[in-house]
C-alpha positions in Angstrom: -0.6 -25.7 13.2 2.5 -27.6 13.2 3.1 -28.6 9.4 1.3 -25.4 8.1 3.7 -23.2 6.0 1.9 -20.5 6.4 1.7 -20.3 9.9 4.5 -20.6 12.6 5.7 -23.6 11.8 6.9 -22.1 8.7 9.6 -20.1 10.7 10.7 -23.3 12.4 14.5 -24.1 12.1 15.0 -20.7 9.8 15.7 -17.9 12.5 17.1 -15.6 9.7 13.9 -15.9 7.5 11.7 -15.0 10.9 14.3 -12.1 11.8 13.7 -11.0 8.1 9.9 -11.3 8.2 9.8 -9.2 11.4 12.1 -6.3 9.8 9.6 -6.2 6.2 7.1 -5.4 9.1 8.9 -2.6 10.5 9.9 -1.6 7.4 5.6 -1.9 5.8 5.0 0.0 9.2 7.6 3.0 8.8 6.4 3.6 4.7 3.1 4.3 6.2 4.5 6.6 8.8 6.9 8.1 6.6 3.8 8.4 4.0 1.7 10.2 6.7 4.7 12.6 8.0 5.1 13.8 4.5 1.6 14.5 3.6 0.5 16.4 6.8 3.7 18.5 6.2 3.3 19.0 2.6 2.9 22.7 2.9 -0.5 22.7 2.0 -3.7 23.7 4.6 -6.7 22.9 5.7 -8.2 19.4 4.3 -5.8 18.9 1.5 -3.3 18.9 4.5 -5.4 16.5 6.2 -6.3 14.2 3.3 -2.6 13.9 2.4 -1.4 12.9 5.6 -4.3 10.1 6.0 -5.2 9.3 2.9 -1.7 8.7 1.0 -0.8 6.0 4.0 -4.7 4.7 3.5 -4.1 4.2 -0.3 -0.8 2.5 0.2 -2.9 0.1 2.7 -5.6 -0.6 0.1 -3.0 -1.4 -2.4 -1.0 -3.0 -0.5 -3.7 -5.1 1.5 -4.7 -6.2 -2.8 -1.8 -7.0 -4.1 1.1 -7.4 -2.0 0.2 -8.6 1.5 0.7 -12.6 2.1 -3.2 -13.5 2.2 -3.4 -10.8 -0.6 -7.0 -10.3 -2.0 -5.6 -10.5 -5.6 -2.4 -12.3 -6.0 -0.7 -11.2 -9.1 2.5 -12.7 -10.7 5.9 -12.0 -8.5 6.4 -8.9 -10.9 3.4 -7.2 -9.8 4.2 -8.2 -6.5 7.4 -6.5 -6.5 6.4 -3.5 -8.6 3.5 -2.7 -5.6 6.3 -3.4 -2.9 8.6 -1.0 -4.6 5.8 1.9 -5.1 4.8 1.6 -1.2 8.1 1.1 0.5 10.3 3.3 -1.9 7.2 5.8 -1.6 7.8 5.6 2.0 11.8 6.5 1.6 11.0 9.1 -1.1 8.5 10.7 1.5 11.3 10.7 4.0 13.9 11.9 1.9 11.2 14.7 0.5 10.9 16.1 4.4 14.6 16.3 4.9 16.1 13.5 5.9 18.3 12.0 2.7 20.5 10.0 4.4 17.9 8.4 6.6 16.3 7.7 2.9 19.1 6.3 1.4 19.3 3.8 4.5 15.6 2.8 4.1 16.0 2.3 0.8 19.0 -0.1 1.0 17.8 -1.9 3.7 14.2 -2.4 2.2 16.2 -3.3 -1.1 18.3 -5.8 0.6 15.5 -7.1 3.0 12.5 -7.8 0.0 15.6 -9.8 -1.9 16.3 -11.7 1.2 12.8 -12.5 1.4 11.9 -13.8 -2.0 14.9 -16.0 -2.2 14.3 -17.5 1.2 10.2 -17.6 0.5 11.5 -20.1 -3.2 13.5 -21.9 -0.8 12.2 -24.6 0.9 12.3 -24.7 5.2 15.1 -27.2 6.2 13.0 -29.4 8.2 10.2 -30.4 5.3 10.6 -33.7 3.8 11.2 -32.8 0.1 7.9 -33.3 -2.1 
């Protein structure tokens, strides 16, 4: 794949991007967590326990999986991108804050903030070692 920018070779020469990359990951992967956690302990019984605690992380995968993933089924404008990103991820440190753990929030939050603007900057920016076009 060398040459692909979508693949590997895209991370080539820009360890901070990859480094960046791998964090949005953790950070996708703990809003679904968080998501789940809340939901299962929403104080509620029985299914509407149940369907909270699978079904809010599932939504957050469909939408996410539409609109904001790179190989997105439906790629909107950078706007909607962002708006889908903030409604998933902040979701995810509104459902942490919401079972106790603020500060933990606020940290999540800030991070994911600073993380999604790290990425989109370095995503306009062109890799170091492609020949300009």
């Amino acid at each position: 794949m060398a040459g692909d920018a979508d693949g590997l070779a895209g991370f080539s020469g820009r360890p901070w991007f990859a480094a960046n990359e791998v964090l949005a990951f953790l950070l996708e992967l703990a809003a679904l967590g968080f998501l789940s956690w809340w939901g299962f302990g929403a104080g509620h019984e029985g299914a509407l326990r149940i369907l909270l605690g699978v079904g809010t992380p599932l939504l957050a995968i469909v939408v996410w999986a539409l609109f904001a993933a790179p190989k997105a089924r439906l790629r909107p404008r950078l706007a909607l991108v962002l708006v889908v990103k903030a409604l998933v991820l902040g979701g995810g440190a509104a459902a942490l804050y919401a079972v106790g753990h603020s500060v933990a929030a606020v940290v999540v939050a800030v991070v994911t903030v600073l993380n999604t603007a790290a990425a989109e900057t370095w995503r306009a920016a062109p890799a170091a070692s492609e020949p300009p076009h």
